[in-house]
C-alpha positions, -999 to 999 in steps of 0.1 A, spaced: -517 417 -328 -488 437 -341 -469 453 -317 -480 493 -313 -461 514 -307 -471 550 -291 -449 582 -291 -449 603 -260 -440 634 -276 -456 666 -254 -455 664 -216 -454 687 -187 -422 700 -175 -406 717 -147 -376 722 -124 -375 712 -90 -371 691 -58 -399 673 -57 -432 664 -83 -447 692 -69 -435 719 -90 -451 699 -118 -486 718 -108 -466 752 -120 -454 733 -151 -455 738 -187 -454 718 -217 -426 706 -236 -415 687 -265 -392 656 -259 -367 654 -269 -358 677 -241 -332 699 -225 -333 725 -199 -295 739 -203 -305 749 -237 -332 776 -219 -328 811 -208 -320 809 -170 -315 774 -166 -283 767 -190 -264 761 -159 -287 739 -144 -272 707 -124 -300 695 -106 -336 679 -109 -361 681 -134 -399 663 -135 -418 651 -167 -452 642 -165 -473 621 -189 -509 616 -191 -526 590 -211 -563 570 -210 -551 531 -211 -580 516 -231 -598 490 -222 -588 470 -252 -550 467 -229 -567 442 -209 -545 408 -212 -516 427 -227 -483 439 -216 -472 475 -216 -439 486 -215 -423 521 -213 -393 527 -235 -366 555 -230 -340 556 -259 -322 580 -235 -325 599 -202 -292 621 -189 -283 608 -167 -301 594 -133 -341 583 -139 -365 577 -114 -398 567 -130 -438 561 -113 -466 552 -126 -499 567 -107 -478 574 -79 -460 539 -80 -425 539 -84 -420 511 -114 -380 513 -121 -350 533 -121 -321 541 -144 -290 559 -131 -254 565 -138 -256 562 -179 -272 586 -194 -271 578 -229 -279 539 -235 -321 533 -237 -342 513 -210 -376 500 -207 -399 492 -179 -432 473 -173 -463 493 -167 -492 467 -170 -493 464 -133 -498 499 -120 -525 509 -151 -553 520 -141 -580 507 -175 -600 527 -186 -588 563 -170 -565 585 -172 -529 575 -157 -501 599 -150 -467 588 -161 -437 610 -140 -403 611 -148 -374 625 -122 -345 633 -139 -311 646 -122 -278 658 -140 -258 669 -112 -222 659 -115 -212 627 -95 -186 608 -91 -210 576 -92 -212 576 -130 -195 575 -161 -190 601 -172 -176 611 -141 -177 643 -121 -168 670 -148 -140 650 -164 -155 648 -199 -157 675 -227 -192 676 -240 -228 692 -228 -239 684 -196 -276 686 -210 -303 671 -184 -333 661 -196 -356 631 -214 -328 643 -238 -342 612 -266 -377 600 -275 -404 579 -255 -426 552 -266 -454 528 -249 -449 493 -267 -480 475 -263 -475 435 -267 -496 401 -259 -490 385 -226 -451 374 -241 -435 397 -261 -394 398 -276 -373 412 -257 -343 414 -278 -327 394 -303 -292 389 -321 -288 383 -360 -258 367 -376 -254 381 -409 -216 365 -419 -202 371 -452 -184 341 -469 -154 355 -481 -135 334 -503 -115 369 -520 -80 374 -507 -66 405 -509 -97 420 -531 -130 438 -523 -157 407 -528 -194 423 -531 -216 392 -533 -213 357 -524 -229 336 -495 -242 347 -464 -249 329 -430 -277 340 -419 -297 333 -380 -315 351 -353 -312 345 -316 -345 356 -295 -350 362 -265 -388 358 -252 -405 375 -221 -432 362 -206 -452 339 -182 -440 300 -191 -465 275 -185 -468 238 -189 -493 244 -216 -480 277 -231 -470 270 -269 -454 297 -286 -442 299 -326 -421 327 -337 -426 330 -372 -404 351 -395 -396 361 -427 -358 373 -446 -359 404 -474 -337 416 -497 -336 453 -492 -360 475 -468 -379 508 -464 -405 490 -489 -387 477 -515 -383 446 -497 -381 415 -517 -390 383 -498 -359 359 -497 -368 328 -474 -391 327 -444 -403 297 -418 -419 291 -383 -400 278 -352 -413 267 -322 -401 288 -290 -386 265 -262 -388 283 -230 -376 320 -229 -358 321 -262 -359 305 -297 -334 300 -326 -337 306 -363 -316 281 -370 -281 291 -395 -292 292 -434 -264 295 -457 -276 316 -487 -263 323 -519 -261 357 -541 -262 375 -509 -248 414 -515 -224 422 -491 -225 460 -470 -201 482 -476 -197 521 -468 -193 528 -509 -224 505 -512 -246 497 -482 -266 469 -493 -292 458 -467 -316 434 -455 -345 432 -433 -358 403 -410 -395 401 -398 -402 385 -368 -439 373 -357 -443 356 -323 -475 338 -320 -493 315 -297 -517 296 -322 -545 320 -321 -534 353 -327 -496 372 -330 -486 387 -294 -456 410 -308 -437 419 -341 -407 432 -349 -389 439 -382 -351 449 -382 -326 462 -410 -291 447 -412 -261 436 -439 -238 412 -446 -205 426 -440 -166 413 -428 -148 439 -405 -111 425 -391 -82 430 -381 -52 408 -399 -16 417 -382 -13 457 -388 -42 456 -413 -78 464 -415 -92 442 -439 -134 447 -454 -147 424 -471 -115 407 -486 -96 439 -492 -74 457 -473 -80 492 -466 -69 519 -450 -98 543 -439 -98 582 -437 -126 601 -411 -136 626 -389 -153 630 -355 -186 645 -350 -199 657 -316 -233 659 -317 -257 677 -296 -237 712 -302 -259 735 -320 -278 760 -292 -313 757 -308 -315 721 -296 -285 709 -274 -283 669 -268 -320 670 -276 -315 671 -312 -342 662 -335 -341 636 -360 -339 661 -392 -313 677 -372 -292 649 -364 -296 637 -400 -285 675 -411 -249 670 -398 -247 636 -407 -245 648 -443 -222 676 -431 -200 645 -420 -201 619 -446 -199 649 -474 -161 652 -454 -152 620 -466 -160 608 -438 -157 564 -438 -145 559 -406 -153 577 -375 -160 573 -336 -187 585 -310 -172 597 -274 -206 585 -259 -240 564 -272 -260 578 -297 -296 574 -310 -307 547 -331 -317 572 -362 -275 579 -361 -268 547 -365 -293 533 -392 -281 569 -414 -251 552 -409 -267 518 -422 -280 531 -453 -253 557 -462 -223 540 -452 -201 547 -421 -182 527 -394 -182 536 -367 -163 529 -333 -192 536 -302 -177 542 -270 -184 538 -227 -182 577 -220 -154 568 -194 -134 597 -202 -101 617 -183 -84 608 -151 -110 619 -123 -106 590 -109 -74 590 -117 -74 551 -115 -99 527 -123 -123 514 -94 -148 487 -85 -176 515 -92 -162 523 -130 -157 484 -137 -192 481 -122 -207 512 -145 -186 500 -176 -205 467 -174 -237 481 -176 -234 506 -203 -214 480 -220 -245 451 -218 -271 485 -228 -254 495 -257 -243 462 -271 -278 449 -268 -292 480 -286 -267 485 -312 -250 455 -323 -275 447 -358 -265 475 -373 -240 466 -398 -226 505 -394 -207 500 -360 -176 480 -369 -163 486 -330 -164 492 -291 -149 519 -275 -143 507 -233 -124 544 -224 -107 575 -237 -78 593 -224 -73 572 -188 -38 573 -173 -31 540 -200 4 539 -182 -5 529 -144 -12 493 -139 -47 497 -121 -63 514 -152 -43 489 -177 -59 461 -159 -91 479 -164 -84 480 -198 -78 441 -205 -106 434 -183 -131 454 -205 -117 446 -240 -123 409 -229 -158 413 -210 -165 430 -246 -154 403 -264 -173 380 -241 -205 402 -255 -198 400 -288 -171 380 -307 -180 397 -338 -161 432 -337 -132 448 -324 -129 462 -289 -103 493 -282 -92 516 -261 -83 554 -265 -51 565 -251 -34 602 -251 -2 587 -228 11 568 -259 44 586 -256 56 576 -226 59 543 -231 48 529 -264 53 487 -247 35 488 -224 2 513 -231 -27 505 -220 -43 512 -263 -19 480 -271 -40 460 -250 -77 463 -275 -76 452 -308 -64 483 -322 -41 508 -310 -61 543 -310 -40 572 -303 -47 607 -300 -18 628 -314 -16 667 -303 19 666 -305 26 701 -312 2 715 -291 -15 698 -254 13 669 -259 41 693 -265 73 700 -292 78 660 -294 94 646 -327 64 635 -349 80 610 -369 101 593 -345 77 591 -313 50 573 -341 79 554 -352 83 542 -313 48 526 -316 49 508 -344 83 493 -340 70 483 -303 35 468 -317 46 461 -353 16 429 -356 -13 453 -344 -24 482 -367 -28 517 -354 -53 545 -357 -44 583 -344 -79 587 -332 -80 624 -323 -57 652 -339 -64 691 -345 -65 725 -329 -85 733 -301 -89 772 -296 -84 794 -276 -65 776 -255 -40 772 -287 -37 802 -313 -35 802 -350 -70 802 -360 -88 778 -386 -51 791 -414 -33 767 -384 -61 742 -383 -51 734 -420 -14 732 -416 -20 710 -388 -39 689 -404 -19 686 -438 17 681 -416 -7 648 -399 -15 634 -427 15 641 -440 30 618 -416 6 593 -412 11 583 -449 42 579 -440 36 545 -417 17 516 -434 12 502 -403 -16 530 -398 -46 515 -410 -69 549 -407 -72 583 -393 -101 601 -372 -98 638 -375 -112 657 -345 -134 675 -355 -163 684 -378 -176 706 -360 -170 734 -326 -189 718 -301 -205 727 -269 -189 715 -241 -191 726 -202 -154 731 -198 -153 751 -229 -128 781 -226 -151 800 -247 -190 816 -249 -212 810 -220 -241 790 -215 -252 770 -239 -227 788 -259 -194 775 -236 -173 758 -267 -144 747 -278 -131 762 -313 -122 728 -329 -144 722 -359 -141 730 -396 -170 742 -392 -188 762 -365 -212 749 -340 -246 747 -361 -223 728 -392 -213 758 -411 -179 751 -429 -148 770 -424 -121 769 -453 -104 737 -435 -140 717 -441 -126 716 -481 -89 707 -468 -106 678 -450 -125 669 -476 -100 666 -505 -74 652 -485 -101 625 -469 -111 614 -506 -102 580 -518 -87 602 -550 -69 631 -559 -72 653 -586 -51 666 -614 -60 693 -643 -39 691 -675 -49 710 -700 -89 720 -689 -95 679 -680 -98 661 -650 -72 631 -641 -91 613 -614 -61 594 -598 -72 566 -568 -48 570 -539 -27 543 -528 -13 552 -495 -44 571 -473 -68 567 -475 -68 538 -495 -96 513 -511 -108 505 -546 -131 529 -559 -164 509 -573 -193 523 -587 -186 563 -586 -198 589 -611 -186 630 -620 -206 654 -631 -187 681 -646 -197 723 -649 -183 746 -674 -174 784 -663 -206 793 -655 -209 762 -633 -240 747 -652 -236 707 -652 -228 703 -688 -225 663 -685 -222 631 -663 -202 598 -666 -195 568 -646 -164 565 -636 -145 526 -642 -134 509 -613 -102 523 -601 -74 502 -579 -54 521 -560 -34 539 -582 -55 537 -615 -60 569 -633 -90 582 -655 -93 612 -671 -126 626 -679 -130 633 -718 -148 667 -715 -135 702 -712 -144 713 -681 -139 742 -651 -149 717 -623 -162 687 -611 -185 669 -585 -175 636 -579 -199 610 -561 -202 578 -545 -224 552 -556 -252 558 -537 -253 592 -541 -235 610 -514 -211 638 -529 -172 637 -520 -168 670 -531 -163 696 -564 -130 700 -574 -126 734 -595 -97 743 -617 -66 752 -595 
C-alpha cells in the first residue's frame, strides 16, 4: 500500500484546565489560534482539541502515526484516554507519535490534544524575551499517516553539484546524487525488506523519469548508494530547477509506505569574505518577513495566506532572507520552486537568561535535531540560525555559541551555521557572530544602538575578521518607539545601503522588514493588534511608499531613461550576480503592454537598452516572478 495520508482539519475546541471543558466546546478549523479571538487575545494558558475518527477495520496489521507540523508551544497528547507522547518547550518544529496501540478498530476513537502557551522560562523562546505573537494553539496542520508494519521514518538526500566553473555562474553539469533512510519497524530474523525508488527530472507532474533501482534494507536503515549523473540542472533563486525522488519500501508481497520528495542540485559556500553559488560570487540583497501578523489568522495562517506574502516578499527583491523561528513546510517548498535562501533559526532570542544555561544548550539541541531533520531537502534553506541578539560579548553565551555552530555542523556538514549578534560594537575580536560561518549583524546604529559612526564602527569588523564575510542581518525603523514615519524608514534605508556598498567584504544584506508585525511587546494596538511599525507595508502586506525604495534598490539592476528608452544597467557592487534569463515588458502612457523582449545575459556591469519608446517598464525574472515596474522619472 501507499502510504495515506488523512487531514485532521475540524475539531472541538475549548479553553480550560482540564479536558472537561471540552463537553462546552465548539468546533474549529486547524490551523488554530485562540489570541486571534474576541476575549481570549490575551490568553496564556491551556487550551484542549479533541478529535474523533472511526479506525477501520482494514488498520489491522498497520501502523498509525499522528503527525503535528506544529503545536505552540507545550503538547500533551492521549489517545481514548491514554496518554501516547508529549512535546514541550518548541513550539514550532513538527512531531509524530504512534497510535496503533491505543486504537480501538472498528469504533470511534477520540484523539485530545492539551496545549499550553504560558510564558516559561523552560523554553526557547524564553519567558517574554522574543518579539513576535505569542499565539497558542494547534497553530499548523495535522495528519494520520497510515503505513505497513515498517514504515520510513526520515531520510537524507545528497544532491552535490560538480562545479568545475571558477569565478562564473555554472547551471548544468554533474550531480551526485544518494538517499540515506532511516526504517522503523519490528526486525526479525526473517524480515526482508527492499526499498525501491525512482529519480525525476522536475516535479508537480511533469516529472520525467531519470534512473531508478531496488536496494535491499539492512536493519533499520538503507542506502541508495552515490550515482554520479550527467546534464543535471543546477538550482538557483533566478532559476529553481528541481527534482523529485520516489521512494517505495516493500517486503516482497506488497509496498508498506511511500514517500516522494522535491529537491535541487545546488552549491552554497563560503570562500574567505565571499559567498560563492554555484561557481560565482555574489553578493545577495533581502528582506525579513515575520509571518503570522495579519489579525484574520495570527500564527495560524493558511496556506493561500502564507503563499500571499510570500509574493509580497520575493516581488521586494527579496534573494536572501532569514526566519526568527521555524516555519511550515508550504514556506519552504514556495521557496523551492520560486527561489529564495533562506537562513532558519532556534527562536533563542534576547538576554532573559542573560547567559546561556544547561536548559538552553539542552532545548537548542532539540529544536536543532527537529528542524534539521524536517527541513534540510529543501534546496531553499542555504543556512542555520543557533541564536539572535544574546549578550555575544560574555564568555558563557560565546561558548554557547561555538558549541552550537559545531553541534550544527555535526548535523549537517552541508550548510553554514551562524549566529545573530546586536553587541557587534563593543568589541568587533572577539563577538560571539565571528564564531559561525558568517558574521550576521544587526545594525540600528542611529537609533536602539545609538549616534555611533557608521562607517568606521563597520570598518572595525571587517578589519578584525577580514577572511569571514559579513551580513547586517537586521536594519530599519521601528515605530513608535523611534519617530519619523515610513519618509525616515526610506532615508534609513538608502544611508544603509549606502554604506554597505561601500565594504566588499559584505557579501548580503537582510532588511527588517516587509512587513508591521504582531508582536506581544508591541508599543502599539492592543490585542491581536499589539505591533510594532516596522514594515513597508502594513500588517496584512499592504505596501507603503518604502515597499518601491526596497524594491528598486534590492534589484540586481538599475535603471536609466535617456531619451523615452530604458538602459537596463546590472549592478556591480549590491546586490550583485549575473542576470540570466530575464524579460521586460514595456507600457506606453496609457500603461497598456505595447511589447515584450528577453533581455541578454548581463555581467555585472553590462548595459542594455531596450529598443522601444516607452513610459515604463516591468522587468522579470525567469521564472516569472516580477522585480518591479520602473516608470519614467
Amino acid at each position: 500500500m501507499a502510504r495515506e495520508v488523512i487531514n485532521l482539519c475540524e475539531w472541538n475546541f475549548s479553553l480550560g484546565d482540564t479536558a472537561e471543558c471540552l463537553e462546552h466546546g465548539r468546533k474549529v478549523s486547524v490551523p488554530h489560534t485562540w489570541n486571534i479571538e474576541e476575549g481570549t487575545e490575551d490568553t496564556w494558558g491551556t487550551g484542549w482539541y479533541e478529535y474523533v475518527f472511526t479506525a477501520p477495520g482494514e488498520w489491522q496489521g498497520k501502523r498509525v502515526q499522528v503527525y503535528f507540523k506544529a503545536v505552540y508551544h507545550d503538547a500533551e497528547v492521549y489517545l481514548n484516554g491514554t496518554k501516547v507522547g508529549e512535546h514541550i518547550n518548541s513550539g514550532y518544529t513538527p512531531f509524530a507519535f504512534e497510535l496503533t496501540e491505543a486504537l480501538v478498530l472498528g469504533k470511534e476513537n477520540r484523539l485530545t490534544v492539551k496545549v499550553n502557551n504560558e510564558f516559561t522560562d523552560s523554553m526557547l523562546p524564553c519567558k517574554r524575551s522574543f518579539d513576535w505573537a505569542n499565539d497558542g494553539g494547534i497553530i499548523r496542520g495535522v495528519e494520520l499517516l497510515v503505513t505497513g508494519e515498517h514504515f520510513i521514518k526520515s531520510h537524507i538526500i545528497t544532491s552535490r553539484p560538480v562545479i568545475t566553473a571558477e569565478g562564473k555562474r555554472q547551471d548544468q553539469g554533474y550531480g551526485v546524487f544518494s538517499v540515506c533512510a532511516e526504517i522503523d519497524g519490528r526486525w526479525e530474523q526473517d524480515t526482508k525488506l527492499e526499498l525501491t525508488w525512482e529519480l525525476y527530472e522536475g516535479c508537480d507532474g511533469r516529472e520525467k523519469k531519470i534512473l531508478c533501482g531496488t536496494e535491499t534494507c539492512a536493519g533499520g536503515s538503507v542506502e541508495i548508494s552515490p550515482a554520479v549523473l550527467s546534464d543535471i540542472r543546477y538550482w538557483h533563486f533566478d532559476r529553481p530547477e528541481l527534482y523529485t525522488v520516489k521512494l517505495k519500501l516493500g517486503n516482497g508481497k506488497e509496498y508498506e509506505d511511500s514517500i516522494e520528495t522535491v529537491f535541487g542540485f545546488r552549491d552554497f559556500h563560503v570562500q574567505g569574505s565571499k559567498f560563492i553559488l554555484n561557481g560565482e560570487p555574489v553578493r545577495l540583497c533581502g528582506t525579513e518577513w515575520m509571518p503570522g501578523s495579519d489579525p484574520a489568522y495570527g500564527m495560524a495562517e493558511t496556506k493561500e495566506q502564507l503563499e500571499k506574502m510570500l509574493v509580497c516578499l520575493k516581488e521586494s527583491n527579496c534573494i536572501f532572507t532569514r526566519f526568527h523561528w521555524q516555519q511550515d513546510d508550504i514556506v519552504y517548498d514556495w521557496c523551492d520552486r520560486h527561489g529564495m535562501l533562506v537562513q532558519e533559526e532556534i527562536p533563542y532570542w534576547g538576554r532573559d537568561p542573560e547567559t546561556a544555561g544547561e536548559q538552553q544548550w539542552k532545548i537548542f539541541r532539540q529544536q536543532i535535531e527537529e528542524m534539521i531533520k524536517a527541513h534540510r531537502n529543501h534546496p531553499s534553506i542555504a543556512a542555520w540560525g543557533v541564536g539572535n541578539e544574546l549578550d555575544a560579548q560574555a564568555p558563557e553565551t560565546i561558548q554557547y555559541i561555538k558549541n552550537a555552530v559545531a553541534y550544527t555542523h555535526e548535523l549537517d556538514t552541508g550548510r553554514t551555521a551562524n549566529y545573530v549578534s546586536n553587541s557587534f560594537f563593543q568589541d568587533a575580536a572577539k563577538d560571539g557572530t565571528t564564531d559561525g560561518d558568517i558574521m550576521m549583524i544587526n545594525d540600528y546604529i542611529g537609533t536602539w544602538t545609538g549616534e555611533l559612526d557608521q562607517y568606521e564602527e563597520l570598518e572595525k569588523m571587517v578589519l578584525a575578521n577580514p577572511d569571514k564575510p559579513m551580513v547586517p542581518s537586521e536594519f530599519g525603523l521601528c515605530e513608535p518607539f523611534w519617530k519619523g514615519g515610513d519618509e525616515r524608514r526610506k532615508t534609513i534605508f538608502l544611508e544603509k545601503m549606502e554604506s554597505y556598498r561601500h565594504f566588499p567584504q559584505i557579501a548580503g544584506t537582510i532588511n527588517f522588514c516587509l512587513n508591521d508585525y504582531r508582536t506581544q511587546m508591541g508599543e502599539d494596538g492592543e490585542g491581536k493588534w499589539k505591533k510594532r511599525i516596522h514594515g513597508s507595508t502594513d500588517l496584512c502586506g499592504v505596501p507603503k511608499p518604502s515597499y518601491e525604495t526596497v524594491q528598486k534598490e534590492c534589484a540586481p539592476f538599475s535603471i536609466e531613461w535617456k531619451a523615452g528608452r530604458a538602459a537596463i544597467r546590472c549592478r556591480k557592487d549590491l546586490p550583485c550576480y549575473e542576470m540570466r534569463g530575464y524579460y521586460v515588458e514595456w507600457m506606453n502612457a496609457g500603461k497598456e503592454v505595447c511589447g515584450r523582449s528577453n533581455i541578454p545575459d548581463l555581467k555585472p556591469g553590462d548595459e542594455w537598452i531596450i529598443d522601444a519608446d516607452c513610459s515604463s517598464v516591468s522587468v522579470y525574472r525567469g521564472n516569472g516572478d516580477r522585480c518591479g515596474t520602473y516608470k519614467i522619472n
